[in-house]
MIDRENLO-182055 format. One line per field, with one value per residue (C-alpha): x, y, z; residue number from 1. Coordinates in steps of 0.25 Angstrom, whole numbers, always signed. Example, Ala and Ser with C-alpha at 12.3 -4.5 7.8 and 13.67 -1.06 7.14 Angstrom:
BEGIN
X: +49, +55 $
Y: -18, -4 $
Z: +31, +29 $
n: 1, 2 $
This chain:
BEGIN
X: +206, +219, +221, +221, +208, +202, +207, +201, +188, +189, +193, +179, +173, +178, +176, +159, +159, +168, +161, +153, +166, +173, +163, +165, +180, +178, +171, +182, +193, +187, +196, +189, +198, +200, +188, +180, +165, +167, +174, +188, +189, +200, +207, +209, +213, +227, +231, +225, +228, +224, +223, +226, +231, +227, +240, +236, +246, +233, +227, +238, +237, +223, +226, +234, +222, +216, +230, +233, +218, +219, +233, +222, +211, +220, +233, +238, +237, +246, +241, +247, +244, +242, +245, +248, +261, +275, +278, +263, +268, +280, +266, +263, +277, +277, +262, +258, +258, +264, +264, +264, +259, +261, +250, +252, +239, +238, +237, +252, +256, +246, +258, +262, +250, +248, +260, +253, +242, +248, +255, +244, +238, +248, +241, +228, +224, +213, +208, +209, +205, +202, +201, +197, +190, +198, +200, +213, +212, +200, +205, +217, +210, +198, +211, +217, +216, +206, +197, +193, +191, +186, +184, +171, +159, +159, +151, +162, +173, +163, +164, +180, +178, +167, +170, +166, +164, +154, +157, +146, +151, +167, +176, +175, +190, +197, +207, +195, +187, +191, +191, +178, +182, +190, +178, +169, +177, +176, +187, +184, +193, +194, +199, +210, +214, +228, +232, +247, +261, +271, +282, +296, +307, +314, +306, +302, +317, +321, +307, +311, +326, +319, +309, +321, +332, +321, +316, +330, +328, +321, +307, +298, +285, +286, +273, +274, +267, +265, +258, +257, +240, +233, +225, +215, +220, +233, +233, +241, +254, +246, +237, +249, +256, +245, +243, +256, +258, +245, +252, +268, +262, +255, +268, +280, +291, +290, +285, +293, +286, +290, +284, +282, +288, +285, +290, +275, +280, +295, +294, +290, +279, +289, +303, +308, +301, +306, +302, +304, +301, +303, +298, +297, +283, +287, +300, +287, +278, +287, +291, +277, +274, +287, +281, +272, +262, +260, +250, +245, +232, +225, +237, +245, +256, +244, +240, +256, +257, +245, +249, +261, +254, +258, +251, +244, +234, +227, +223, +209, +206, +199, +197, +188, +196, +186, +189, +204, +208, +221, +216, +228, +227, +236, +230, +220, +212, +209, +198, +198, +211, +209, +205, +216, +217, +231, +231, +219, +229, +241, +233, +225, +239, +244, +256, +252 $
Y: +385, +383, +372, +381, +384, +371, +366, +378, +374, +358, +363, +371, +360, +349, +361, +359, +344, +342, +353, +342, +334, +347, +351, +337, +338, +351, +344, +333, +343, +354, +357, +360, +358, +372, +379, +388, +392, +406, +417, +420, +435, +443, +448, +433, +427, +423, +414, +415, +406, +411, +400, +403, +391, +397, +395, +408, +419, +430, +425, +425, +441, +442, +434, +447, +454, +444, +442, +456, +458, +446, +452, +467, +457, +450, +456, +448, +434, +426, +424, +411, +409, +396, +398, +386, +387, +396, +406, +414, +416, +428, +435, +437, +441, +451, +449, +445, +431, +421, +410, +405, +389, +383, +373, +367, +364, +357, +341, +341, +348, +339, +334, +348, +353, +341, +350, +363, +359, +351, +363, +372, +362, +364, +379, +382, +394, +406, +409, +400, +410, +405, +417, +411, +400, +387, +369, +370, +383, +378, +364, +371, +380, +368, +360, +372, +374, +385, +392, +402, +397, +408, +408, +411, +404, +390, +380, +368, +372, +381, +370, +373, +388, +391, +404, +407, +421, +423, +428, +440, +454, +450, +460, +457, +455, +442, +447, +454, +445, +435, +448, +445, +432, +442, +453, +440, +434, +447, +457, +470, +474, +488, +492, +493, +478, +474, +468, +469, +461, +465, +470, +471, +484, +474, +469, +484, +490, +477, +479, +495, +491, +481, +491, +502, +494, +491, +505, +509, +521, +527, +532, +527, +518, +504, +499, +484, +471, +455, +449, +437, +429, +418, +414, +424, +433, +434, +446, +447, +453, +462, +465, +467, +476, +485, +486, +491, +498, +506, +510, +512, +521, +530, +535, +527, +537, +535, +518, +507, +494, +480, +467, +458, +444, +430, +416, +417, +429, +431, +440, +454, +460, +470, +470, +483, +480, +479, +467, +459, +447, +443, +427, +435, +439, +448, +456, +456, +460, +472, +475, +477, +486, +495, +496, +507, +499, +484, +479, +464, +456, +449, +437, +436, +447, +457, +454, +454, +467, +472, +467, +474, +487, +490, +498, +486, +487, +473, +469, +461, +453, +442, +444, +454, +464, +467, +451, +450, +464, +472, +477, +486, +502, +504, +495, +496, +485, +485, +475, +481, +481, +487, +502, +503, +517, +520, +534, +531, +517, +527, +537, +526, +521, +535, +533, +549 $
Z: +243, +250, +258, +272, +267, +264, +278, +284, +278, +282, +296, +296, +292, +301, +313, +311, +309, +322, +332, +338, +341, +344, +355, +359, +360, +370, +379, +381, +381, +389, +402, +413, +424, +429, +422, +431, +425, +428, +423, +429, +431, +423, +434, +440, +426, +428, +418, +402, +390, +378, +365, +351, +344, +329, +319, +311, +312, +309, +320, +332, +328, +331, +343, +350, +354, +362, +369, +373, +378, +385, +392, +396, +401, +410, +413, +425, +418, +411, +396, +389, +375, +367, +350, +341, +336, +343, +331, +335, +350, +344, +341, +354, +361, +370, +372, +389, +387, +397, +388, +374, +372, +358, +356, +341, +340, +328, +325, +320, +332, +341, +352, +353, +356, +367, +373, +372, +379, +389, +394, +394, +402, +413, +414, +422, +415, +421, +406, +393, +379, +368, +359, +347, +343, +337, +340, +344, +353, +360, +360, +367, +377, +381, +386, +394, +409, +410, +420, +410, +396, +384, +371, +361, +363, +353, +352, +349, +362, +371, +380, +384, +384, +395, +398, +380, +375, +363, +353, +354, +351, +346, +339, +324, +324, +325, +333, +342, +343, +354, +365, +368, +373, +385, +386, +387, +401, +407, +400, +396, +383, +377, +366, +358, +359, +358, +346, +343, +344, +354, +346, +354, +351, +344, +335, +333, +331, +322, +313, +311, +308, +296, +292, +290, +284, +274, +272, +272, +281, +270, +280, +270, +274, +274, +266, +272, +264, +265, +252, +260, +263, +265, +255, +247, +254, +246, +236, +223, +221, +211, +222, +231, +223, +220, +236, +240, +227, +232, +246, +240, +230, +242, +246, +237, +240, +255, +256, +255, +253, +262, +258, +269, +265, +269, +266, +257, +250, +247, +235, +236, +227, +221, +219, +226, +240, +252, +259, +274, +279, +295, +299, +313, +313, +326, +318, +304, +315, +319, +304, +298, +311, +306, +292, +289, +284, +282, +270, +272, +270, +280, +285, +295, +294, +294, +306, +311, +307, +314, +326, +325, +325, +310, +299, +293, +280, +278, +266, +269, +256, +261, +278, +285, +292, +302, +306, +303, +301, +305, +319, +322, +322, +310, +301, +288, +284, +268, +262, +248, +243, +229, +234, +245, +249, +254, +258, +268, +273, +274, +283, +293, +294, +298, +286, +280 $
n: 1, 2, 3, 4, 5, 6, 7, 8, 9, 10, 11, 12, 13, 14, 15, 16, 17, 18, 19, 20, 21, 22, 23, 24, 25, 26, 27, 28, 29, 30, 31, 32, 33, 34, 35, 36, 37, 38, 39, 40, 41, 42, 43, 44, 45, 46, 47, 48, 49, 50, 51, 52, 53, 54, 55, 56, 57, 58, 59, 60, 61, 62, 63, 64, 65, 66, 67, 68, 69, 70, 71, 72, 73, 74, 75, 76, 77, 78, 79, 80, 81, 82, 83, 84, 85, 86, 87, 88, 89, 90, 91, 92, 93, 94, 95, 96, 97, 98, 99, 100, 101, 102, 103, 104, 105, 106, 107, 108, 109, 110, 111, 112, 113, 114, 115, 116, 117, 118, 119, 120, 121, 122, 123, 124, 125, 126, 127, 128, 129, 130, 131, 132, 133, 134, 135, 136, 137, 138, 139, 140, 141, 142, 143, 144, 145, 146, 147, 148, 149, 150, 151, 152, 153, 154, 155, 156, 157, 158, 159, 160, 161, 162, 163, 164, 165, 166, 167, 168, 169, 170, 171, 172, 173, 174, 175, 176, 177, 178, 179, 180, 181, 182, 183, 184, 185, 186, 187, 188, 189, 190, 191, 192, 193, 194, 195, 196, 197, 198, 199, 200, 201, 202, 203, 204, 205, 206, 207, 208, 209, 210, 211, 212, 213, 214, 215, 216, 217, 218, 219, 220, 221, 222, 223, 224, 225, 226, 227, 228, 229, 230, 231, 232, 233, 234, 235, 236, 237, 238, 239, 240, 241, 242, 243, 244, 245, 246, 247, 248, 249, 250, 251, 252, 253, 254, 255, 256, 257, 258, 259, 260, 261, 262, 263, 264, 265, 266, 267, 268, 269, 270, 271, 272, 273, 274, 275, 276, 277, 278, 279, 280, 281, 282, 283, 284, 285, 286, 287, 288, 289, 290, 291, 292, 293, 294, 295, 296, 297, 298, 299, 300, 301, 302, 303, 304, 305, 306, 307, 308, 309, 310, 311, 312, 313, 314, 315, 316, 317, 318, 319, 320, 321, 322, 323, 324, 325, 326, 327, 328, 329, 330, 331, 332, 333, 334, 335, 336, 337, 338, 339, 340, 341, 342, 343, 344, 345, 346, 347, 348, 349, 350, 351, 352 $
């Protein structure tokens, strides 16, 4: 067990011998200065702060479709958002949002986080949300200025978040599931939910300039990969080879393979590939969407990827897919990676 692991597992721990203190806490922290008991229509809602202070890049991904439904439910307000830490707000540029708040929340970081709140504190907001359920993003909200405040029904912080939502009836996916936190406060939703990045031309035109200096002009299909994962979620370099092996061999006079590489992973699986590698997760964002197909298990490039509207085939080894799954159009989910069938791949992905 690594050691993420094992403080995962004591953090669980602490969580149920602490609710009492923790329900405790809520009660002392709870503002209530501007609350109203009823529900605030959508068309009066002006003002909306949306709290997401988690520090996983996966999970500001699954993030975007509560943000851009949140933008259709109430068009004429101003959204601000609160994360933990600046690198995640380049995920959502070009997205509606009036502001970005930083709060640091973490021990370390517990003067910096002081800050954050402060200046929220400055804002009287219409509708706190708190789409998912976490201490510090329900410490955050239950200090907030708020005449609506929604979340999921809990029995720890239901105390800061009256106008609560059960969760009776959720999608099955991570990144769905908080919408019925806006269906519940009076929203009606339909379908298809946003989900993606907002990718400038630039970003586009200097992706396709990479992609072709790499191809060499050549028109073949660029067969994308990242080896990288957390955990037992890692697959060999045997098991990696057979993989792509398995898709190069579908068409090999046409396909040029890219590995993806990272300051994890700086030595490609074969000598003769080509490979890129972009610190900016926008400019990778844009490069894996220029690729024919991109090849990941479940972390957080995957999800990247997906965002970006590219043809993505996740390798699910240890996660459920119908939970943490690629929810884009072009994108395959694959649990049982030792019968992959690659022609039926190449054809949902419309590569024939």
């Amino acid at each position: 067990m690594s050691f993420k692991d094992s403080l995962r597992k004591f953090d669980q721990y602490r969580r149920k011998k602490m609710m009492k203190l923790e329900v405790l806490l809520f009660q002392v922290i709870n503002n209530k200065k501007i609350m109203v008991d009823s529900l605030i229509k959508p068309e009066d809602v002006e003002k909306i702060l949306i709290v997401r202070t988690n520090k996983r890049i996966g999970n500001m991904f699954f993030l975007l479709p509560f943000l851009h439904e949140t933008g259709k439910c109430y068009p004429n307000a101003e959204i601000d958002l609160v994360l933990n830490l600046p690198w995640q707000g380049k995920i959502f540029e070009n997205i509606a949002i009036n502001k970005i708040f930083y709060s640091h929340f973490s021990f370390k970081d517990i003067f910096k986080w002081g800050e954050c709140i402060k200046e929220l504190k400055k804002q009287d907001y219409d509708l706190v949300l708190m789409p998912y359920q976490s201490v510090g993003d329900a410490v955050t909200s239950a200090l907030m200025n708020g005449r609506n405040k929604a979340s999921f029904v809990s029995d720890i912080n239901g105390i800061a978040f009256p106008h609560a939502v059960t969760e009776d009836g959720c999608e099955r996916h991570f990144a769905f599931k908080p919408l019925k936190i806006l269906e519940g406060i009076g929203n009606q939703l339909e379908k298809p939910y946003g989900y993606e990045i907002i990718l400038s031309e630039g970003e586009v035109e200097s992706a396709t300039t990479a992609l072709r200096d790499l191809s060499k002009d050549s028109g073949a299909r660029a067969l994308a990969y990242f080896r990288g994962a957390r955990g037992t979620k890692v697959l060999s370099d045997n098991v990696w080879r057979g993989i792509v092996a398995k898709f190069k061999d579908y068409d090999p006079e046409n396909t040029i393979c890219v590995e993806i590489l990272s300051p994890d992973i700086q030595t490609p699986l074969e000598g003769d590939t080509q490979v890129y590698q972009n610190a900016d997760m926008r400019a990778l964002a844009a490069f894996l969407a220029q690729c024919d197909m991109f090849i990941c298990s479940d972390t957080g490039p995957l999800h990247l990827a997906d965002a970006a509207g590219a043809n993505c085939v996740g390798l699910f080894t240890e996660t459920d897919p119908t939970v943490y799954g690629c929810i884009g159009a072009n994108t395959v989910n694959l649990t049982d990676i030792e019968h992959i069938d690659v022609s039926a791949i190449y054809s949902r992905l419309g590569l024939k």
